[in-house]
MIDOKE-958427 format. One record per residue: x, y, z of N, C-alpha, C in turn; chain; residue number from 1; residue in three letters. Coordinates in Angstrom, 2 decimals, padded with zeros to 5 digits. Layout:
<atoms>
<<X; Y; Z>; <X; Y; Z>; <X; Y; Z>; "A"; NUM; "Ala">
...
</atoms>
This chain:
<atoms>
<<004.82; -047.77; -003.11>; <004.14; -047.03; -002.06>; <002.78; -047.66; -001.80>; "A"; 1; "Unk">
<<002.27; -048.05; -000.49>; <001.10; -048.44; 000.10>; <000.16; -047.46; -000.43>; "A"; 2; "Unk">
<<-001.37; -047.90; -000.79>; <-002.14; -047.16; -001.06>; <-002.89; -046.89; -000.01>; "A"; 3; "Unk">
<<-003.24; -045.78; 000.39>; <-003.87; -044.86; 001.33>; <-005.42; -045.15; 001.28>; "A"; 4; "Unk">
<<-006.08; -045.99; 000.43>; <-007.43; -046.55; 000.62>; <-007.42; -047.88; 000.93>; "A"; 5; "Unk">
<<-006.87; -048.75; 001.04>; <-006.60; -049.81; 001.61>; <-006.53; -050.17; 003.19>; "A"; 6; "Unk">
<<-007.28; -050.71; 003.58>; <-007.52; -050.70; 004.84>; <-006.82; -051.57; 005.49>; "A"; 7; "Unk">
<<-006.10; -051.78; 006.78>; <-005.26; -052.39; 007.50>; <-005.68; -053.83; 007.90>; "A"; 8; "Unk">
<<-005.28; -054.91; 008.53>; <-005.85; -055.58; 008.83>; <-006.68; -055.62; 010.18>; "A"; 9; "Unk">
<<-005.40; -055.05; 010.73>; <-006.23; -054.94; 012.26>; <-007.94; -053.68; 012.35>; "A"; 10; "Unk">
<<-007.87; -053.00; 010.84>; <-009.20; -052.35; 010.60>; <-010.30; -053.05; 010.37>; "A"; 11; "Unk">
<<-009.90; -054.34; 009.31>; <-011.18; -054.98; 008.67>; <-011.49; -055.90; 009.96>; "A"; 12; "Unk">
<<-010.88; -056.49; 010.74>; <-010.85; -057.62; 011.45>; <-011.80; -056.58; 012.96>; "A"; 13; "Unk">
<<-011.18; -055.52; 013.17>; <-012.38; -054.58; 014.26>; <-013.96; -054.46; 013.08>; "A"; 14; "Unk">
<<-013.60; -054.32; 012.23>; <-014.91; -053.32; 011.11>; <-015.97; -055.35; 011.36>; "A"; 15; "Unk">
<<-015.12; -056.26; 011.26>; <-016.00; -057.24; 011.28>; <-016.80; -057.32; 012.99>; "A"; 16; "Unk">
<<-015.97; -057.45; 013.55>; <-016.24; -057.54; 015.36>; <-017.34; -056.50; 015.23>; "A"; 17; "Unk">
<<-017.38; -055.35; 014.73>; <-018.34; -054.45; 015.32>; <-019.42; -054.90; 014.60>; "A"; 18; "Unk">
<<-019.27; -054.93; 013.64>; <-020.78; -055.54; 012.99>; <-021.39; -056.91; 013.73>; "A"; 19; "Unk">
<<-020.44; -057.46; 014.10>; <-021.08; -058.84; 014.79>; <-021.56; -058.65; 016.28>; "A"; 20; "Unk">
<<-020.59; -057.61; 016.93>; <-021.68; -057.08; 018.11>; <-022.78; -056.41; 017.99>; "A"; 21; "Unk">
<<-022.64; -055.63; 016.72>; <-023.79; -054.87; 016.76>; <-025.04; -055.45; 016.52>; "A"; 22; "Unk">
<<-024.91; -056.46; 015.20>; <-025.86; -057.37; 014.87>; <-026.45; -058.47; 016.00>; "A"; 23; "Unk">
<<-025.09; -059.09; 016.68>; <-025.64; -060.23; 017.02>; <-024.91; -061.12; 016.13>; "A"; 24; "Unk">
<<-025.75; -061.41; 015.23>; <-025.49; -062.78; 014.43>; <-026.00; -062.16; 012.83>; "A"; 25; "Unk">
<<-024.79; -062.55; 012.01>; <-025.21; -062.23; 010.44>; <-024.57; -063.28; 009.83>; "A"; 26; "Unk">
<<-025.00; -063.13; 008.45>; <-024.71; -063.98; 007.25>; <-023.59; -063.50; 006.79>; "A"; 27; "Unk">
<<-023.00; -064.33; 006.06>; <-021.93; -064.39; 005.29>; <-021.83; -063.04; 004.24>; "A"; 28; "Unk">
<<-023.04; -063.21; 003.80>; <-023.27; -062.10; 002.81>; <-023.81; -060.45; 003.18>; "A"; 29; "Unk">
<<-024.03; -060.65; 004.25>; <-024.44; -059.37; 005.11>; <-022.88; -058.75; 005.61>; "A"; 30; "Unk">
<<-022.00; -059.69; 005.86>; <-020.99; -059.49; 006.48>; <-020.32; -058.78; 005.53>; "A"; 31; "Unk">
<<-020.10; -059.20; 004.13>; <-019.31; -058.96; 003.05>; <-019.71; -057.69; 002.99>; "A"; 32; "Unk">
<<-021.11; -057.12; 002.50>; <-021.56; -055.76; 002.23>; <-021.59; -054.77; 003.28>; "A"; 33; "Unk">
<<-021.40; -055.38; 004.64>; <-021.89; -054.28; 005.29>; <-019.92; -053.68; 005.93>; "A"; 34; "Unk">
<<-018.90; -054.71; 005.58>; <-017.76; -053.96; 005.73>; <-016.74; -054.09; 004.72>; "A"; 35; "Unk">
<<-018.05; -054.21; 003.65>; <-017.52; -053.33; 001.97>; <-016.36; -054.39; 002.05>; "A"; 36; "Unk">
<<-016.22; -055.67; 001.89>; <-015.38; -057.01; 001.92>; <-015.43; -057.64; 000.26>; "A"; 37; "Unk">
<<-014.24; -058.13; -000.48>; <-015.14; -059.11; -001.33>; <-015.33; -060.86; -000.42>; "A"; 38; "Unk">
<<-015.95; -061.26; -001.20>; <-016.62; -062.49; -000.61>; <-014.91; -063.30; -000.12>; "A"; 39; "Unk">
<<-014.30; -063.76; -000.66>; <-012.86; -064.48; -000.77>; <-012.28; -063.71; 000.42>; "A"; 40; "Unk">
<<-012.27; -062.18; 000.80>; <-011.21; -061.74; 001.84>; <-012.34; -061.94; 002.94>; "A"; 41; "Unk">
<<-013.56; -061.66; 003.33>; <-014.40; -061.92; 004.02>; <-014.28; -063.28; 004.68>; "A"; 42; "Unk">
<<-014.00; -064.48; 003.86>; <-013.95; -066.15; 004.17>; <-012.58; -066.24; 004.49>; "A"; 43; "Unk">
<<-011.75; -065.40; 004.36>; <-010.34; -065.48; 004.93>; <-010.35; -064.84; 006.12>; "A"; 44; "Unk">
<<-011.23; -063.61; 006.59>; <-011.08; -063.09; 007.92>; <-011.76; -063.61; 008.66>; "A"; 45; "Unk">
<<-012.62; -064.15; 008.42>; <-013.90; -064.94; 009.55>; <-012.99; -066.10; 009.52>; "A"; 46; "Unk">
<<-012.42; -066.89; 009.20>; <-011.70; -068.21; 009.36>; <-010.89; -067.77; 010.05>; "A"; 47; "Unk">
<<-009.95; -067.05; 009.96>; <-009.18; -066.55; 010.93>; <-009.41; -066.50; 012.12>; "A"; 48; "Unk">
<<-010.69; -065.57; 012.28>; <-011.37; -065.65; 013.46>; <-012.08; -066.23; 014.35>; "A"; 49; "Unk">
<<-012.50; -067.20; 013.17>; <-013.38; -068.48; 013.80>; <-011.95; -069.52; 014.64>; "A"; 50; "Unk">
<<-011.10; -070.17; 013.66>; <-010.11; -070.33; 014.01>; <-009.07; -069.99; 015.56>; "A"; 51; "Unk">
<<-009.14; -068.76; 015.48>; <-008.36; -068.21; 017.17>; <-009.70; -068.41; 018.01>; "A"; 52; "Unk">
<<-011.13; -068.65; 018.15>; <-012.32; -068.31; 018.88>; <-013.00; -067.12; 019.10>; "A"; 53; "Unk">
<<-012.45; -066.12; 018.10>; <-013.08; -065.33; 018.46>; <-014.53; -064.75; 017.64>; "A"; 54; "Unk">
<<-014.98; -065.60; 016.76>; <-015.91; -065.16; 015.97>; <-016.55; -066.70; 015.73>; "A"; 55; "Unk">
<<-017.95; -067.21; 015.68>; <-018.50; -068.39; 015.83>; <-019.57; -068.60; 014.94>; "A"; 56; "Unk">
<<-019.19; -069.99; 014.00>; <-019.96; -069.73; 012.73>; <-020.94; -071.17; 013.49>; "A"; 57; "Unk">
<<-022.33; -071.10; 013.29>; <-023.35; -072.00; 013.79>; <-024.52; -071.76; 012.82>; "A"; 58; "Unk">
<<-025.26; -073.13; 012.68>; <-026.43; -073.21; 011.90>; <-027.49; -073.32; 013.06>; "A"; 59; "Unk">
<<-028.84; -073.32; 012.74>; <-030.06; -073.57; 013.61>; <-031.09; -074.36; 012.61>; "A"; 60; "Unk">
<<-032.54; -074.36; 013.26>; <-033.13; -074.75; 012.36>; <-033.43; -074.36; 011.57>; "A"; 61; "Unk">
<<-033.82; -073.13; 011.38>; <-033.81; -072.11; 010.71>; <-032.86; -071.37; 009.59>; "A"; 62; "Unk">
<<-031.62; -071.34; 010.04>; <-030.99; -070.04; 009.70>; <-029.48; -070.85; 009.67>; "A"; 63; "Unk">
<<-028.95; -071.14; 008.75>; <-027.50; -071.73; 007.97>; <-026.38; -070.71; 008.21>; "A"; 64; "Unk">
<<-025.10; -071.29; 008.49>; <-024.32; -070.34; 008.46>; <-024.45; -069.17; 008.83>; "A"; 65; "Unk">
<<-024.50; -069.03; 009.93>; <-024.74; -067.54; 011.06>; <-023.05; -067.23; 011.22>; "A"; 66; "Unk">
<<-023.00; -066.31; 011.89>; <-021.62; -066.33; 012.54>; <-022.57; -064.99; 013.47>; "A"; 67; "Unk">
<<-021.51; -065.00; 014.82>; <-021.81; -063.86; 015.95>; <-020.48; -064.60; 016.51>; "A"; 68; "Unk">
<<-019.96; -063.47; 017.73>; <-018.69; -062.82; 018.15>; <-018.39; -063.72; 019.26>; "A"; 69; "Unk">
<<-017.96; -064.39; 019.65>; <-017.96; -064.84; 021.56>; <-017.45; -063.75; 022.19>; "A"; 70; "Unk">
<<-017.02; -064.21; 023.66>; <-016.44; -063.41; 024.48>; <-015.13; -062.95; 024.22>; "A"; 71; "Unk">
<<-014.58; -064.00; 023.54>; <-013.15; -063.55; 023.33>; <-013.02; -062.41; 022.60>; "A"; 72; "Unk">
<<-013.89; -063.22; 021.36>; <-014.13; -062.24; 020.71>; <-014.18; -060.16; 021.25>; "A"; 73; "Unk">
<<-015.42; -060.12; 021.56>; <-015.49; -059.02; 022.74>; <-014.89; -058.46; 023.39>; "A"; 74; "Unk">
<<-013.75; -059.60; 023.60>; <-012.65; -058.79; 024.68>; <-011.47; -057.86; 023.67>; "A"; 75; "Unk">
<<-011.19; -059.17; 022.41>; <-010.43; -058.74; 021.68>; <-010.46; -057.18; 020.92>; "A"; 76; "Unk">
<<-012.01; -057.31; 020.84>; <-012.55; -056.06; 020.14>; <-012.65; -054.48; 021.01>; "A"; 77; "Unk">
<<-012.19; -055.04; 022.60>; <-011.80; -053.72; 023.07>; <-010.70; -053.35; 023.01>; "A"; 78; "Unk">
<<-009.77; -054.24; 023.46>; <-008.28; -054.50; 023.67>; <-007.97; -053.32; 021.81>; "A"; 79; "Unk">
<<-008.53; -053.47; 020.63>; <-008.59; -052.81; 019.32>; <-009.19; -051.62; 019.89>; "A"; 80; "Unk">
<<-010.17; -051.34; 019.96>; <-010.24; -049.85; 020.66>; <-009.61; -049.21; 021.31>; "A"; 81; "Unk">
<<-008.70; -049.92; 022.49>; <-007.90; -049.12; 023.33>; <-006.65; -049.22; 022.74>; "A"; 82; "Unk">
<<-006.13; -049.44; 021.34>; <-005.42; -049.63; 021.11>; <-005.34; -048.18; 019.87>; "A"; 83; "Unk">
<<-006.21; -048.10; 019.67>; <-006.32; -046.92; 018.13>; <-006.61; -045.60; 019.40>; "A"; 84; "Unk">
<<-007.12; -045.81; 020.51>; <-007.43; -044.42; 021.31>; <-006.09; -044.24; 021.26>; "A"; 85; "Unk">
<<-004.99; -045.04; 021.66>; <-003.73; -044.60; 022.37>; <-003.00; -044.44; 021.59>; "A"; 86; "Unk">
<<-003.09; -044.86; 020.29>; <-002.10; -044.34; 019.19>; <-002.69; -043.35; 018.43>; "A"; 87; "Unk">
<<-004.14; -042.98; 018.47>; <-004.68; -042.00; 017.59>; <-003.84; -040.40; 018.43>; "A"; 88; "Unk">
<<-003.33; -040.49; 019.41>; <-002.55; -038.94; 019.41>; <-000.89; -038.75; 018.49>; "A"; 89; "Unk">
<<-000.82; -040.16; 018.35>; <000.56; -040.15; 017.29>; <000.48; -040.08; 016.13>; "A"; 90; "Unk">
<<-000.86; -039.85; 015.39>; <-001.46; -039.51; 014.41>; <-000.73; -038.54; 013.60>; "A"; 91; "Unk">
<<-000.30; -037.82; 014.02>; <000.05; -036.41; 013.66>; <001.28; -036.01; 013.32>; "A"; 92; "Unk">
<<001.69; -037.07; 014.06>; <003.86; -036.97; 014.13>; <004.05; -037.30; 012.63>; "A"; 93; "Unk">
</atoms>
């Protein structure tokens, strides 16, 4: 039996998008803590994402290993919203 605290993929992969819109641009390690990730599944979902375009890892002069969301990104991350609105009434069945 699936455990009921375990979060889906299509959850962690929105839980990342929102943090990266919300932020902007975060670290690797900001990313991990702030959607309660360990480091290893964190570098597997951002690759993923970096990978399809929808999440964009860039250095500056400043600031190493950033990642923030593109457009695709953005789009993808509604297309996930309108996707949990329309199944959240089958919730119940």
């Amino acid at each position: 039996m699936k455990n009921i605290n375990h979060r889906q993929k299509l959850e962690i992969i929105r839980d990342i998008l929102e943090l990266l819109n919300k932020s902007k641009d975060l670290k690797h390690t900001n990313i991990i803590s702030k959607a309660n990730l360990s480091s290893k599944s964190c570098t597997k979902y951002l690759n993923y994402l970096i990978k399809r375009g929808y999440v964009e890892k860039y250095s500056s002069l400043y600031l190493s290993n950033m990642y923030k969301i593109t457009d695709k990104g953005l789009d993808l991350l509604e297309k996930i919203k309108k996707y949990n609105e329309l199944f959240k009434e089958f919730k119940d069945l």
